[in-house]
N, C-alpha and C positions, 0 to 999 in steps of 0.2 A: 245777177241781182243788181239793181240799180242803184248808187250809193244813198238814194232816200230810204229807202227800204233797208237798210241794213241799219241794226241794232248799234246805237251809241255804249257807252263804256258802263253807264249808268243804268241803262235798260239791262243789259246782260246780267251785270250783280244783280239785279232786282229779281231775275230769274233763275239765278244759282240752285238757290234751295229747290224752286219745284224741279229741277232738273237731277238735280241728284234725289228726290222722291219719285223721280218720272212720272209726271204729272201735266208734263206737258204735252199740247200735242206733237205729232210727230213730224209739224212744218217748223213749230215754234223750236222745238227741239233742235230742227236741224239746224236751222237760223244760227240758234246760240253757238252752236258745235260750229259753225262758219265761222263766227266771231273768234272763240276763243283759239281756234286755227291762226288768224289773221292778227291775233293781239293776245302780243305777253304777258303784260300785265293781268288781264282778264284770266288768260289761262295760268298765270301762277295763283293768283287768286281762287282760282277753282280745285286746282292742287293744294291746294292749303286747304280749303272746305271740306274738301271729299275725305284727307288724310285726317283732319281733327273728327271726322262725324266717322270714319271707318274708328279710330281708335276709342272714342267713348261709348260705341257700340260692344267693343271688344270687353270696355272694361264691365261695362250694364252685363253681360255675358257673364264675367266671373263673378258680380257678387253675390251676394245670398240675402233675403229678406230673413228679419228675427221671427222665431215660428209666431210669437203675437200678434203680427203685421201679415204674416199668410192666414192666420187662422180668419183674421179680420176682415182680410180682403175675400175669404171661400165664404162666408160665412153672407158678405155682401153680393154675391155672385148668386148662391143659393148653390154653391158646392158643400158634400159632407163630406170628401176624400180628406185625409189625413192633415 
């Protein structure tokens, strides 16, 4: 790859998030994965994203809506289960 062609430090963050929603395509994808290979910074940044969005996943996982709040959300859905 030509160093025109390759993503500055700025372009890479900008692409983080659709990258960990894999959203990008699979050239742009690789690009970035080139970059953050080639740069620490970048890749400690992407380690730090990936780890804050894996753990508040985890946490949206354990908690529980108030049954008011599901009843309101099934209710807006057009569910009648419990």
């Amino acid at each position: 790859m030509a160093p025109s062609e390759r993503l500055t430090c700025a372009e890479a963050f900008e692409r983080l998030d659709a990258y960990m929603d894999r959203t990008l395509t699979p050239g742009e994808a690789q690009e970035l994965e080139g970059h953050l290979k080639a740069c620490s910074e970048c890749a400690c940044e992407y380690r730090y994203e990936e780890r804050f969005v894996r753990e508040v996943r985890a946490k949206l996982n354990r908690l529980q809506a108030p049954p008011e709040l599901m009843r309101k959300i099934r209710s807006k859905l057009g569910s009648t289960d419990g």
